[in-house]
Gaussian input, Z-matrix of N, CA and C with variables (Angstrom, degrees):
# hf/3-21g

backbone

0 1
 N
 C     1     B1
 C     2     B2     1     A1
 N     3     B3     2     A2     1     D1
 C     4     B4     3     A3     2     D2
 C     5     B5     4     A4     3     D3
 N     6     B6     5     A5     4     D4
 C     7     B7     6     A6     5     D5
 C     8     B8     7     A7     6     D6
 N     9     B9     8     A8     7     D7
 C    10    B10     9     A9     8     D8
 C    11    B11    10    A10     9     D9
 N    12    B12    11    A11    10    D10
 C    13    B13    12    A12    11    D11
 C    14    B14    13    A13    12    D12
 N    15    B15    14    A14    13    D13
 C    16    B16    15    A15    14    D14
 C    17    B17    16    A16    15    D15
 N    18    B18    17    A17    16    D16
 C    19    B19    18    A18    17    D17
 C    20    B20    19    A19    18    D18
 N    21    B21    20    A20    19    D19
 C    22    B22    21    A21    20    D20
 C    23    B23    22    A22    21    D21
 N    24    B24    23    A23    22    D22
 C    25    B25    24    A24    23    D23
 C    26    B26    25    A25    24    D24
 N    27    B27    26    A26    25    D25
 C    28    B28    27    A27    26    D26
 C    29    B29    28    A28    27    D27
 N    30    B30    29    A29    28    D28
 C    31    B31    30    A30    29    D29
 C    32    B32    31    A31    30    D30
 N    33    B33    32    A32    31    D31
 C    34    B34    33    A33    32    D32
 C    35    B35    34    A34    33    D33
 N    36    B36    35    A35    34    D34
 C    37    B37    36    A36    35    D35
 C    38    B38    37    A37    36    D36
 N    39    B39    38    A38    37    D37
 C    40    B40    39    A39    38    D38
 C    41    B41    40    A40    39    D39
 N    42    B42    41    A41    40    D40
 C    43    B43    42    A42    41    D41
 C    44    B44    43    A43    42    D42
 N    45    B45    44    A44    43    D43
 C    46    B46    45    A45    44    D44
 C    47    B47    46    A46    45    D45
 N    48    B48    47    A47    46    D46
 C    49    B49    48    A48    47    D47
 C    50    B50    49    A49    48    D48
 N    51    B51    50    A50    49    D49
 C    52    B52    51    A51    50    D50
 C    53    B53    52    A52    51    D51
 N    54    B54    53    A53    52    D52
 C    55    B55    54    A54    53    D53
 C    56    B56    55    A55    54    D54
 N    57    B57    56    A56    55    D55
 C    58    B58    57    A57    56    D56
 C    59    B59    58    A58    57    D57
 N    60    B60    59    A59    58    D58
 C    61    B61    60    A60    59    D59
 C    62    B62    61    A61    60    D60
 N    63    B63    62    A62    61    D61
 C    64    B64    63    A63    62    D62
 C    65    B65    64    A64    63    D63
 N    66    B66    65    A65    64    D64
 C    67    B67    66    A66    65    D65
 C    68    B68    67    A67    66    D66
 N    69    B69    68    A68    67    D67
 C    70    B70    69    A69    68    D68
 C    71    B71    70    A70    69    D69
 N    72    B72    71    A71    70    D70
 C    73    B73    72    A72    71    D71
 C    74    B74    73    A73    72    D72
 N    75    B75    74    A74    73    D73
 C    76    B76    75    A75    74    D74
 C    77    B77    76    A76    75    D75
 N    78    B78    77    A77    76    D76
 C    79    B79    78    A78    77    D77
 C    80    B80    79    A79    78    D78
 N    81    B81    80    A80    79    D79
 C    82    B82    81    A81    80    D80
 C    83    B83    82    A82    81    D81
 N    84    B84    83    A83    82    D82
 C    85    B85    84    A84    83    D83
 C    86    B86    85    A85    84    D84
 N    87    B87    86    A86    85    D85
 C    88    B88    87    A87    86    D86
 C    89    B89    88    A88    87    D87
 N    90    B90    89    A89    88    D88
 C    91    B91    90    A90    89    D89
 C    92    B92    91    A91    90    D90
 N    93    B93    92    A92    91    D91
 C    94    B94    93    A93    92    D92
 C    95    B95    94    A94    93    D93
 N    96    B96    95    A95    94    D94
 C    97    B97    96    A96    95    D95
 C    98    B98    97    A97    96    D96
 N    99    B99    98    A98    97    D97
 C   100   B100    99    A99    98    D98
 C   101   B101   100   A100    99    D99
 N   102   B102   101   A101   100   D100
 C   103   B103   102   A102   101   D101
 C   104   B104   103   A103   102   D102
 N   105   B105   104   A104   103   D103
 C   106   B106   105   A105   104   D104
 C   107   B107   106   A106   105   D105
 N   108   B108   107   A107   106   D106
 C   109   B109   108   A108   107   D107
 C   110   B110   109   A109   108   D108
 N   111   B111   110   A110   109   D109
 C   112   B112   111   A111   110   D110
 C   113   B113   112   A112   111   D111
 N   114   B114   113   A113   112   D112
 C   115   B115   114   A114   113   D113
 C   116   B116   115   A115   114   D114
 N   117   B117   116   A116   115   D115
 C   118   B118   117   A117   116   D116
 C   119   B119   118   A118   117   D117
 N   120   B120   119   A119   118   D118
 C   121   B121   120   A120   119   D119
 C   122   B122   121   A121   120   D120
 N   123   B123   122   A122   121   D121
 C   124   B124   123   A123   122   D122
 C   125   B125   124   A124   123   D123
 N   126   B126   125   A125   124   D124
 C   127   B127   126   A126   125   D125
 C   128   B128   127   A127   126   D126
 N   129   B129   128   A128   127   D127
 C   130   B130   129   A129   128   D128
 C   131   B131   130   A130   129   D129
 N   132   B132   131   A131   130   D130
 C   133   B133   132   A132   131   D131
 C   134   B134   133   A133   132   D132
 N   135   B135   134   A134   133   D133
 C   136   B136   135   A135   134   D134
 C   137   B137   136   A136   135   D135
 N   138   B138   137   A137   136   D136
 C   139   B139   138   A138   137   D137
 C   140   B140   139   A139   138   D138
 N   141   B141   140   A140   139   D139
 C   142   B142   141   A141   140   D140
 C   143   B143   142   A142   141   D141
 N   144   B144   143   A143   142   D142
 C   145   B145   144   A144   143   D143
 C   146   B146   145   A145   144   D144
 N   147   B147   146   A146   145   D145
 C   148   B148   147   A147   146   D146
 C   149   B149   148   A148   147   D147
 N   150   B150   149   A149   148   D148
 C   151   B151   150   A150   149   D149
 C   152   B152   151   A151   150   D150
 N   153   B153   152   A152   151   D151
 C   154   B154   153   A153   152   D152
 C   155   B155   154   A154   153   D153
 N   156   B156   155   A155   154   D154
 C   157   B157   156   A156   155   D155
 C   158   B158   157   A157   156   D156
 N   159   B159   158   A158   157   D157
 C   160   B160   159   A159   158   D158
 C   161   B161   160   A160   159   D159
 N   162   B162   161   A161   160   D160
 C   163   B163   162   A162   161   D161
 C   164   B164   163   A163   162   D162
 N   165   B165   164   A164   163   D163
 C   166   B166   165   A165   164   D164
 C   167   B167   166   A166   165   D165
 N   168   B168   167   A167   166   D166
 C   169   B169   168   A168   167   D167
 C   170   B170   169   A169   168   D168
 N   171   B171   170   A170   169   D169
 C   172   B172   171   A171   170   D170
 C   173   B173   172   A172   171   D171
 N   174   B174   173   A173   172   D172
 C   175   B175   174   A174   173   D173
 C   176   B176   175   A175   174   D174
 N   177   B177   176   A176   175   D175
 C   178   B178   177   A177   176   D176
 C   179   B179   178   A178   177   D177
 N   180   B180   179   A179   178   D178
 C   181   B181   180   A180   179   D179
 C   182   B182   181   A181   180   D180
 N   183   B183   182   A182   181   D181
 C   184   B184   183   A183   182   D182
 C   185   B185   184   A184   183   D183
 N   186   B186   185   A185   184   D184
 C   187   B187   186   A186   185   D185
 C   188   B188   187   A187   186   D186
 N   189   B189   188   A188   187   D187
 C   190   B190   189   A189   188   D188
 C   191   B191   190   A190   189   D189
 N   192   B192   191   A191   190   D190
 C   193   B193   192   A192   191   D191
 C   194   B194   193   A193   192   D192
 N   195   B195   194   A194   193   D193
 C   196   B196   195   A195   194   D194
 C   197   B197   196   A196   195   D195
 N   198   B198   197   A197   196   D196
 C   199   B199   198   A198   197   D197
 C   200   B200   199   A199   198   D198
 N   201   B201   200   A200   199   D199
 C   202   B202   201   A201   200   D200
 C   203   B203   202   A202   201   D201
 N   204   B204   203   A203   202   D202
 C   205   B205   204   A204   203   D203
 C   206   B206   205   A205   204   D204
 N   207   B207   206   A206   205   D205
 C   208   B208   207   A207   206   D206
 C   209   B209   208   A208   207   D207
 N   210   B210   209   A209   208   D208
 C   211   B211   210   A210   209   D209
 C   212   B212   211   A211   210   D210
 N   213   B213   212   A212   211   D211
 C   214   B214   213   A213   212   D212
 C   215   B215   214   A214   213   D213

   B1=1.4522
   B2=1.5204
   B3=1.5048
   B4=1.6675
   B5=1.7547
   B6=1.2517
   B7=1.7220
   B8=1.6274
   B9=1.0982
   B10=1.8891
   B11=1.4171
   B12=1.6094
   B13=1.4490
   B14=1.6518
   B15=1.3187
   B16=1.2999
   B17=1.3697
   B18=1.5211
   B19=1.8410
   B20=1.5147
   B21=1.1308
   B22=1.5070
   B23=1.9055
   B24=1.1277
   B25=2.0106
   B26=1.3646
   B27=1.5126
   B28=1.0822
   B29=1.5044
   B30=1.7139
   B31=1.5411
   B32=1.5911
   B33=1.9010
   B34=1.4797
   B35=1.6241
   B36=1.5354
   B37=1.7933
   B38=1.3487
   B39=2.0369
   B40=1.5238
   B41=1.4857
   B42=1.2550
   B43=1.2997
   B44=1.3391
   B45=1.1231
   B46=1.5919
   B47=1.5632
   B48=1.1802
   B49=1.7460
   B50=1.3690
   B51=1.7073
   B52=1.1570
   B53=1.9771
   B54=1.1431
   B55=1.4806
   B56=1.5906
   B57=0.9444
   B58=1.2812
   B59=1.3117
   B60=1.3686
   B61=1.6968
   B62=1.1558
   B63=1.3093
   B64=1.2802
   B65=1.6682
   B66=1.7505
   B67=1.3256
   B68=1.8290
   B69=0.5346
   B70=1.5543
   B71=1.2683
   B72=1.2550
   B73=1.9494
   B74=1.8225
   B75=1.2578
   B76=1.6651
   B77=1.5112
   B78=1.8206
   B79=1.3165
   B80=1.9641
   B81=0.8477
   B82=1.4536
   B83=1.4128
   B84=1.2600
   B85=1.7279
   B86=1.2152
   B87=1.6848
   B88=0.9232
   B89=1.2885
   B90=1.5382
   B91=1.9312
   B92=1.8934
   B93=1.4145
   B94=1.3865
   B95=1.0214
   B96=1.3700
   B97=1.4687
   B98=1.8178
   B99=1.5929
   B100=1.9566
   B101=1.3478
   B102=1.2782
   B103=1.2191
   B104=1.7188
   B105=1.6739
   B106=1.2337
   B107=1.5583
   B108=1.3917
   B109=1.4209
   B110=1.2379
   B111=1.5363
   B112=1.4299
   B113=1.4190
   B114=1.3418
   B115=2.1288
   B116=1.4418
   B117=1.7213
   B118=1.2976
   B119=1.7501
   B120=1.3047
   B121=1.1632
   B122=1.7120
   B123=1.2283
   B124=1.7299
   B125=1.8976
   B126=1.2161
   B127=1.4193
   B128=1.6260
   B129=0.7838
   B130=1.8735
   B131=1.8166
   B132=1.1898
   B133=1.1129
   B134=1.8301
   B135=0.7173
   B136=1.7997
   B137=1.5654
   B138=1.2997
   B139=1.3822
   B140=1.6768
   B141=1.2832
   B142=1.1888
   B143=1.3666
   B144=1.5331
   B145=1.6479
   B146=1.8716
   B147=1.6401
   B148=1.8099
   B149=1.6802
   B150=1.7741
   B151=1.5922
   B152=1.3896
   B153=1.1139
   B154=1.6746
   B155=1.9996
   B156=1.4815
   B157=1.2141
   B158=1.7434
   B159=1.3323
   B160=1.6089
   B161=1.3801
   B162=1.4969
   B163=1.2407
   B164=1.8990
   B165=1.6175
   B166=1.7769
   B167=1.7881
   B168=1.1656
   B169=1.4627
   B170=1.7862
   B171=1.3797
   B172=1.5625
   B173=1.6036
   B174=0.9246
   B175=1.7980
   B176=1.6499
   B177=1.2054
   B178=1.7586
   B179=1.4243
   B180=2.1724
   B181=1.6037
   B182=1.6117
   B183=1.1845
   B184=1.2780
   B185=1.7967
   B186=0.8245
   B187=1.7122
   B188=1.8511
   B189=0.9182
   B190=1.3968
   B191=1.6798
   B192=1.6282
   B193=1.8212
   B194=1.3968
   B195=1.2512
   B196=0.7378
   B197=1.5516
   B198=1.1245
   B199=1.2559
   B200=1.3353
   B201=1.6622
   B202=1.2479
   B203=1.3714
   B204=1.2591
   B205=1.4415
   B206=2.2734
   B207=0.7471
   B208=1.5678
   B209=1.7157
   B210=1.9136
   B211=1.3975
   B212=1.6426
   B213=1.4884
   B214=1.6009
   B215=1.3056
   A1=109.60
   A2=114.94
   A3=121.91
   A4=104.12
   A5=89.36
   A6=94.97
   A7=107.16
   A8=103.59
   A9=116.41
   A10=116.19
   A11=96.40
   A12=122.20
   A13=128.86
   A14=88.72
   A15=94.69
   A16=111.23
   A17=97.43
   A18=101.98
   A19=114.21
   A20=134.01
   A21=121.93
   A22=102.69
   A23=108.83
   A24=93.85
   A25=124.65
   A26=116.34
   A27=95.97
   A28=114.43
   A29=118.39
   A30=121.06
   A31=109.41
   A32=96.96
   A33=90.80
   A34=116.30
   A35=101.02
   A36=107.42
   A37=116.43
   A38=108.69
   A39=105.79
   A40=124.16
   A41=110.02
   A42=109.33
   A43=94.63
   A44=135.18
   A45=128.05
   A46=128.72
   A47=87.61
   A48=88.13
   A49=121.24
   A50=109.22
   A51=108.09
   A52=93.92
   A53=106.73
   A54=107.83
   A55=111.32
   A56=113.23
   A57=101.28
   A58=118.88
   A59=112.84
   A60=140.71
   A61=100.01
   A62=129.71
   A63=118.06
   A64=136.58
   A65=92.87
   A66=99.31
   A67=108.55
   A68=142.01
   A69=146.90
   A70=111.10
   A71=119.40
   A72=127.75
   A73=97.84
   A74=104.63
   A75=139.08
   A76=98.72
   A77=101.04
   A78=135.32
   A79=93.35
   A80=127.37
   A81=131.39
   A82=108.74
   A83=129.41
   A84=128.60
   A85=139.56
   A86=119.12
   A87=118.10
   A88=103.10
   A89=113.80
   A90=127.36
   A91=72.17
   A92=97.34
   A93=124.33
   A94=129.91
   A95=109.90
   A96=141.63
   A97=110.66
   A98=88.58
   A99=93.52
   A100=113.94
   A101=129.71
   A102=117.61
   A103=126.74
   A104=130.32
   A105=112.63
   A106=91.78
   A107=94.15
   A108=114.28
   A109=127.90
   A110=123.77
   A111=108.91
   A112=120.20
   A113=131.61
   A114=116.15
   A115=91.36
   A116=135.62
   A117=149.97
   A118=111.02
   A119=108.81
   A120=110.74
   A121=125.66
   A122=129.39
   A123=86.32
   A124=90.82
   A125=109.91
   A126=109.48
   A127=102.60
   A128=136.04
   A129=124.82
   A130=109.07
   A131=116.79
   A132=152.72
   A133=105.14
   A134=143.12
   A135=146.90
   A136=90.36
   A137=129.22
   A138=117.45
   A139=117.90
   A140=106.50
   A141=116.44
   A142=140.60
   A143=90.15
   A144=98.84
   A145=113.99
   A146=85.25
   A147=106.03
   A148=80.20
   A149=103.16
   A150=102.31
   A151=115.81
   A152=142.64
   A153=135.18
   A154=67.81
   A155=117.55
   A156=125.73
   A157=118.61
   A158=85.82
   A159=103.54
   A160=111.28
   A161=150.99
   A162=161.90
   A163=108.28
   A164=85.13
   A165=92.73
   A166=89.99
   A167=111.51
   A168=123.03
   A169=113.03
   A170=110.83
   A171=112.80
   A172=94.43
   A173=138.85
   A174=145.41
   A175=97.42
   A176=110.64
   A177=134.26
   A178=98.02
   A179=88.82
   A180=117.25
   A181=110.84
   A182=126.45
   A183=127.10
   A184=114.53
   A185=128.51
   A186=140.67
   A187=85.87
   A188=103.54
   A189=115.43
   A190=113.14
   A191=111.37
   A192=101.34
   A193=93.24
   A194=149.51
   A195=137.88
   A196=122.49
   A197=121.22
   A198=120.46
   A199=121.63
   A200=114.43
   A201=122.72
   A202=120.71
   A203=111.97
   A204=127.85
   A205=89.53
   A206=95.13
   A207=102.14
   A208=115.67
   A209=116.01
   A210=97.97
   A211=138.07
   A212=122.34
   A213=100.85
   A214=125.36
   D1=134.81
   D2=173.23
   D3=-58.20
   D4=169.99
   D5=173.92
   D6=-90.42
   D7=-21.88
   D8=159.21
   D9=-29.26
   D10=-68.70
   D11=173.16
   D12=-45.32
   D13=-47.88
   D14=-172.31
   D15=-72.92
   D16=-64.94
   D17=166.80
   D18=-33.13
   D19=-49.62
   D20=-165.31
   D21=-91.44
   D22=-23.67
   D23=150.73
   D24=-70.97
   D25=-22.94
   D26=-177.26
   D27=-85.43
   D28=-13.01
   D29=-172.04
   D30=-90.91
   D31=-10.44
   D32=174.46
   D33=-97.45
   D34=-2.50
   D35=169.89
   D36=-78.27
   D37=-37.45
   D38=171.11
   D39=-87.64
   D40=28.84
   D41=178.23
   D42=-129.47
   D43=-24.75
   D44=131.63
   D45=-18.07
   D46=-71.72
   D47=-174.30
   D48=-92.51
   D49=2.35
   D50=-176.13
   D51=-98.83
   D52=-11.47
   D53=179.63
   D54=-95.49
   D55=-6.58
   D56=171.16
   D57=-129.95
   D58=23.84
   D59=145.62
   D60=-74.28
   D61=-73.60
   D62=-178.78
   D63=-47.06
   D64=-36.00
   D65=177.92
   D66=-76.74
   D67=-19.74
   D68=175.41
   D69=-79.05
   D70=-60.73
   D71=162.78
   D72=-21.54
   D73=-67.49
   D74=-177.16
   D75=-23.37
   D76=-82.00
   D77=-122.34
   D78=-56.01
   D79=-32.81
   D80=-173.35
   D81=-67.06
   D82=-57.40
   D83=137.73
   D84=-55.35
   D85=30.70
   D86=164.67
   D87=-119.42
   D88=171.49
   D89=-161.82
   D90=-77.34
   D91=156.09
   D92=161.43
   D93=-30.75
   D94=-56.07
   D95=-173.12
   D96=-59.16
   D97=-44.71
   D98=167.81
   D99=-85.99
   D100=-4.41
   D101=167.26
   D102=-66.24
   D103=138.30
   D104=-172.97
   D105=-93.95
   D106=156.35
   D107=159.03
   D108=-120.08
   D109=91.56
   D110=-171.82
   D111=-66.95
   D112=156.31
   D113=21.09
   D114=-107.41
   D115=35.30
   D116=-173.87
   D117=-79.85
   D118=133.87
   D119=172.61
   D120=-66.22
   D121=65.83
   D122=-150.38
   D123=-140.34
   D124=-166.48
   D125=-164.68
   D126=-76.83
   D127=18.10
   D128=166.92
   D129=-111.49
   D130=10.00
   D131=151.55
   D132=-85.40
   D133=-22.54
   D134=-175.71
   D135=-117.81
   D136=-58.57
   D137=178.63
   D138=-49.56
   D139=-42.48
   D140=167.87
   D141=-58.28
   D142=-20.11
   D143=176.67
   D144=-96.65
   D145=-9.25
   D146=-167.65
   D147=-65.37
   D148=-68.05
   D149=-171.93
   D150=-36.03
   D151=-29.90
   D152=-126.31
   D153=-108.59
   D154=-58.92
   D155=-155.26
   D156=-50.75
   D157=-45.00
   D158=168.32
   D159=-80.05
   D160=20.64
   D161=154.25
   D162=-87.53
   D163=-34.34
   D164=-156.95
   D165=-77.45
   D166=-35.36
   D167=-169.03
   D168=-74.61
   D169=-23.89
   D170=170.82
   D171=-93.09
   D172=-41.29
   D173=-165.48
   D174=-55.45
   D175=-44.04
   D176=-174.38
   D177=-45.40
   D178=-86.84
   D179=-169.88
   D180=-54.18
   D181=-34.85
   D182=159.92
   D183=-60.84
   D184=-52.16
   D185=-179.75
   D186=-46.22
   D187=-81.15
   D188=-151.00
   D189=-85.40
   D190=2.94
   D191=131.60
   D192=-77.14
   D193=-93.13
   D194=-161.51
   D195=4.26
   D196=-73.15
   D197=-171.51
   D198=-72.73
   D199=-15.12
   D200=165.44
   D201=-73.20
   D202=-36.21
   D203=-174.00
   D204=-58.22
   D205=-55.05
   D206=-169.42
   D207=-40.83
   D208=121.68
   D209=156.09
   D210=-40.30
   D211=113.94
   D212=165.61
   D213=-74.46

């Protein structure tokens, strides 16, 4: 495996669990309607993926100051 690879599983695992930490923290203050109900298809399941999405998007912009910040 590239180091490409690896790096972008690992920012898509912590934006995983960091999104659906949040969404659970959440889920009790949210309208009904965003709440999931498993094993149900329904929109707190889409909210949930909103969270995970907006995790993947700071995991990124953070990654990549990161790498700018760095001497080449």
């Amino acid at each position: 495996m590239s180091k490409s690879t690896v790096a972008n599983f690992l920012h898509a695992l912590i934006a995983v669990l960091a999104g659906n930490a949040a969404y659970f923290l959440l889920m009790p203050y949210l309208p009904p309607r965003a709440r999931h109900v498993p094993p149900r298809l329904d929109l707190g399941m889409l909210v949930d993926f909103w969270f995970c999405l907006v995790a993947l998007g700071i995991v990124k912009t953070a990654a990549g100051r990161r790498a700018k910040s760095r001497p080449s």
